[in-house]
KEDREN-229428 format. One line per 8 residues: their letters; for each residue z, y, x of C-alpha. Coordinates in nm, 3 decimals. Layout:
% residues N
A) Z/Y/X ~ ...
END
This chain:
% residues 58
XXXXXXXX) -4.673/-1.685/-1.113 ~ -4.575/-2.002/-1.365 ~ -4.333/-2.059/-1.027 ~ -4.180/-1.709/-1.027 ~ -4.134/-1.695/-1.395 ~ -3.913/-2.035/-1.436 ~ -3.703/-1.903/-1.140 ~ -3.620/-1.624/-1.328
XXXXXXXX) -3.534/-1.799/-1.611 ~ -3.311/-2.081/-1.440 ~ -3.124/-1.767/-1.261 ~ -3.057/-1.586/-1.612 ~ -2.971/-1.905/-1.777 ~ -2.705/-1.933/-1.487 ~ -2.559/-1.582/-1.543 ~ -2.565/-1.650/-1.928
XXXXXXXX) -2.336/-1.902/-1.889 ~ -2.123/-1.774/-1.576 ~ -2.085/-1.456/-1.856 ~ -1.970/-1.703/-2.097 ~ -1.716/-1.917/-1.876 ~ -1.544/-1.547/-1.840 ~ -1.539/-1.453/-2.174 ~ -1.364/-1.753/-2.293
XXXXXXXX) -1.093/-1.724/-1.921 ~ -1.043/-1.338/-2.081 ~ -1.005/-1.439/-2.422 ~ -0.796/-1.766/-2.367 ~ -0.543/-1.525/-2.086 ~ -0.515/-1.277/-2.353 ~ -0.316/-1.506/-2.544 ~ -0.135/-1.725/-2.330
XXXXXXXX) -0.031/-1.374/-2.260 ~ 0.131/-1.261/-2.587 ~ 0.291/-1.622/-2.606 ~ 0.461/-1.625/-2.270 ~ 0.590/-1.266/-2.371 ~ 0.740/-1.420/-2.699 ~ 0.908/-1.712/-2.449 ~ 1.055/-1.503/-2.251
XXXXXXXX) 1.191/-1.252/-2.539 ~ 1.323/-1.558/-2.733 ~ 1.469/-1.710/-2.374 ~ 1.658/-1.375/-2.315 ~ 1.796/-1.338/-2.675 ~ 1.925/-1.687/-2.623 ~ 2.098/-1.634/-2.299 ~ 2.236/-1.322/-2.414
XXXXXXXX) 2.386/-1.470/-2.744 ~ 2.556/-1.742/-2.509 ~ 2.721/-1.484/-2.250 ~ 2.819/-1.245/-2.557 ~ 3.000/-1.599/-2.694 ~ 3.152/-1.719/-2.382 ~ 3.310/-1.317/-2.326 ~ 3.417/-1.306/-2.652
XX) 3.542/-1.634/-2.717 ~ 3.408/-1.729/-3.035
END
């Protein structure tokens, strides 16, 4: 029974921390997410300050 028990326990301990390891995956994507999004905004404003300059001349 003693046996049964710990194997339960060492399984759940297991999933605890598998259910952790996601969490932090979900939480850290989240923001790389919002950050790339601001790159790419910021990367496109750039280029398209630099083509309105070259067409334009000044």
């Amino acid at each position: 029974m003693f046996r049964l028990m710990r194997k339960a326990q060492s399984t759940l301990e297991y999933v605890i921390i598998l259910a952790a390891i996601i969490g932090a995956v979900v939480a850290l994507s989240a923001g790389i997410k919002s950050r790339l999004g601001a790159s790419y905004n910021s990367l496109g404003d750039k280029m398209q300050n630099k083509i309105e300059t070259v067409n334009f001349g000044g």
